[in-house]
C-alpha positions in Angstrom: 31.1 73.7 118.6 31.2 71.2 116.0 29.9 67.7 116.0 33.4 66.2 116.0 35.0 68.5 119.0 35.2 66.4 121.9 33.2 68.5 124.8 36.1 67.2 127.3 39.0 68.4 125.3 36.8 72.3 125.0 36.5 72.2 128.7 40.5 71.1 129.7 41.9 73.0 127.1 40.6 75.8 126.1 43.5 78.0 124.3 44.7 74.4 122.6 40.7 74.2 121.1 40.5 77.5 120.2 44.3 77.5 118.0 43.0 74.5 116.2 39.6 75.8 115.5 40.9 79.1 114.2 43.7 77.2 112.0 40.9 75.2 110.3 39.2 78.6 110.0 42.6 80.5 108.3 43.2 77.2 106.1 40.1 78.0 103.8 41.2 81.9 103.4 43.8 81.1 101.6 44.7 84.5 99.9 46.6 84.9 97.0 48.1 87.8 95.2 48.7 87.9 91.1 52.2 89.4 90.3 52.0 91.2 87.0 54.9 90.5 84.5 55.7 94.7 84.7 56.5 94.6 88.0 58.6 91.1 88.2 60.2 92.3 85.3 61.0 95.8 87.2 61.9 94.0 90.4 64.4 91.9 88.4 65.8 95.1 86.8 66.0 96.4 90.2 67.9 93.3 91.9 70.5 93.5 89.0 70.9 96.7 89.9 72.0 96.6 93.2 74.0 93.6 92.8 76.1 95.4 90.0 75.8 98.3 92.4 77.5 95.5 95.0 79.6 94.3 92.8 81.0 97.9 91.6 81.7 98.5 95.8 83.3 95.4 96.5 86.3 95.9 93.4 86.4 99.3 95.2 87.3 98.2 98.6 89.9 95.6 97.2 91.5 98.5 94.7 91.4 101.1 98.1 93.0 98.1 100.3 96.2 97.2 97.6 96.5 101.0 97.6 96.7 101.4 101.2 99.2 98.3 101.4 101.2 99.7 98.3 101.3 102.7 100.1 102.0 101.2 103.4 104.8 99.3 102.0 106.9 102.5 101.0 105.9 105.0 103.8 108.3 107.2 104.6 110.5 106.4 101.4 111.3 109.8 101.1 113.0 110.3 104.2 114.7 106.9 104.2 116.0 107.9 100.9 117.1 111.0 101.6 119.3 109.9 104.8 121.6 107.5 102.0 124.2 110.1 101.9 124.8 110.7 105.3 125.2 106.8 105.3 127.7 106.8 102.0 129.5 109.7 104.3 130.2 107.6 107.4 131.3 104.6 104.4 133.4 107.5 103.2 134.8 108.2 106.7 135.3 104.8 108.0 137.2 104.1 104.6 139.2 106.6 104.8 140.2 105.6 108.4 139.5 108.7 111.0 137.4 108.1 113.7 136.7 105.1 112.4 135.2 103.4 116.5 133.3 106.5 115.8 131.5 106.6 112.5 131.1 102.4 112.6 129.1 103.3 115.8 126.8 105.7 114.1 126.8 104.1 110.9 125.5 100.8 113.1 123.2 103.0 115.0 121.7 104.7 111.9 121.0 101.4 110.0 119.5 99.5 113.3 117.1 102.6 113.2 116.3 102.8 109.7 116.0 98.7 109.7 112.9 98.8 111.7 111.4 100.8 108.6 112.8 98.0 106.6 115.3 99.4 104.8 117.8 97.4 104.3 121.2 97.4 102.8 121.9 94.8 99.9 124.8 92.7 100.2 127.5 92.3 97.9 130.1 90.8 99.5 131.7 87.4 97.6 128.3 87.5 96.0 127.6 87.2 92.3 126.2 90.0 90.3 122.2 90.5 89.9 121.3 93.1 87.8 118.4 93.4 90.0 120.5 94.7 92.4 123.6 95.5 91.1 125.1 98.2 89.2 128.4 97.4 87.6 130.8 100.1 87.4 134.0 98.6 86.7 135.7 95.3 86.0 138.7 93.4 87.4 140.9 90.7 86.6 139.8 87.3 88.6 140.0 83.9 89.1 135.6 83.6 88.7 133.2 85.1 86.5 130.7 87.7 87.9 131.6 87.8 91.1 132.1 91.0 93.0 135.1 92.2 94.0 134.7 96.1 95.3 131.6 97.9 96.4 131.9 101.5 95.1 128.4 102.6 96.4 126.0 101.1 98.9 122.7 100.1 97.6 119.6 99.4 99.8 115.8 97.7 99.7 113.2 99.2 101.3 110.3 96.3 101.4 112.0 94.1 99.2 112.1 96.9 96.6 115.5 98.3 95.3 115.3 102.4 96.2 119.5 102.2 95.3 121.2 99.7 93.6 124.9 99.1 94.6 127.3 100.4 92.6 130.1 97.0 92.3 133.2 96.3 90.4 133.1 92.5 89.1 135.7 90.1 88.8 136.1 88.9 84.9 138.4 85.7 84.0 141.7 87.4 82.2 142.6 85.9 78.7 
């Protein structure tokens, strides 16, 4: 016990005296350690390391996540794309005008399936053409430019990509 301790403050609180005496103690240890330049300088080499090492897996994620959406996006193309001519058939048969209650009501069936795929087909009717999504086949006299007067072929979008452009015949001011 020190000169300076207060004999009253020992006796009511002991584990208080005892921190206080043991934190002036630890105060004048103070220990310090010397880091040599080599090893700072192979830390550092280290730390850039692993945060190229980071750096490398984080592009990887985002490339391995756009893939997974591209491919996400066109998921069963294939089939959707191979199921277009049945659909230009039942076009075929309702045009021609047999059956017609029949083949509208698969044809609607068909497309309210395939439409929760998101294929779609692209309209053309009293539309103007869009090379984008059009295919010109054919031209017509008309009173408007561009403008489409016959669909020869159905075209469709799957995801707001064009898997089949329609096939159209466009109006075309006469001379």
């Amino acid at each position: 016990m020190t000169s300076m301790e207060n004999p009253i403050e020992v006796l009511t609180n002991p584990l208080n005296h005892s921190m206080k005496v043991s934190g002036r103690r630890n105060a004048s240890r103070k220990i310090s350690v010397p880091i040599v330049d080599e090893r700072l300088d192979q830390l550092t080499q280290k730390n850039s390391s692993l945060l190229r090492s980071l750096a490398d897996l984080q592009n990887y994620v985002k490339i391995q996540e756009r893939n997974f959406e591209a491919q996400s996006k066109t998921r069963g193309k294939e089939i959707l794309t191979s199921l277009l001519p049945f659909l230009d058939s039942l076009d075929a048969g309702i045009a021609a005008g047999k059956d017609t209650e029949v083949l509208t009501s698969l044809r609607d069936n068909l497309l309210n399936i395939v439409a929760k795929f998101n294929l779609k087909p692209i309209e053309t009717e009293n539309k103007k053409v869009d090379v984008k999504f059009h295919e010109v086949v054919g031209i017509v006299n008309g009173d408007e430019d561009d403008i489409i007067a016959h669909e020869v072929q159905k075209g469709y979008v799957l995801n707001d990509e064009v898997i089949r452009t329609s096939k159209v015949i466009v109006k075309k001011k006469g001379d």
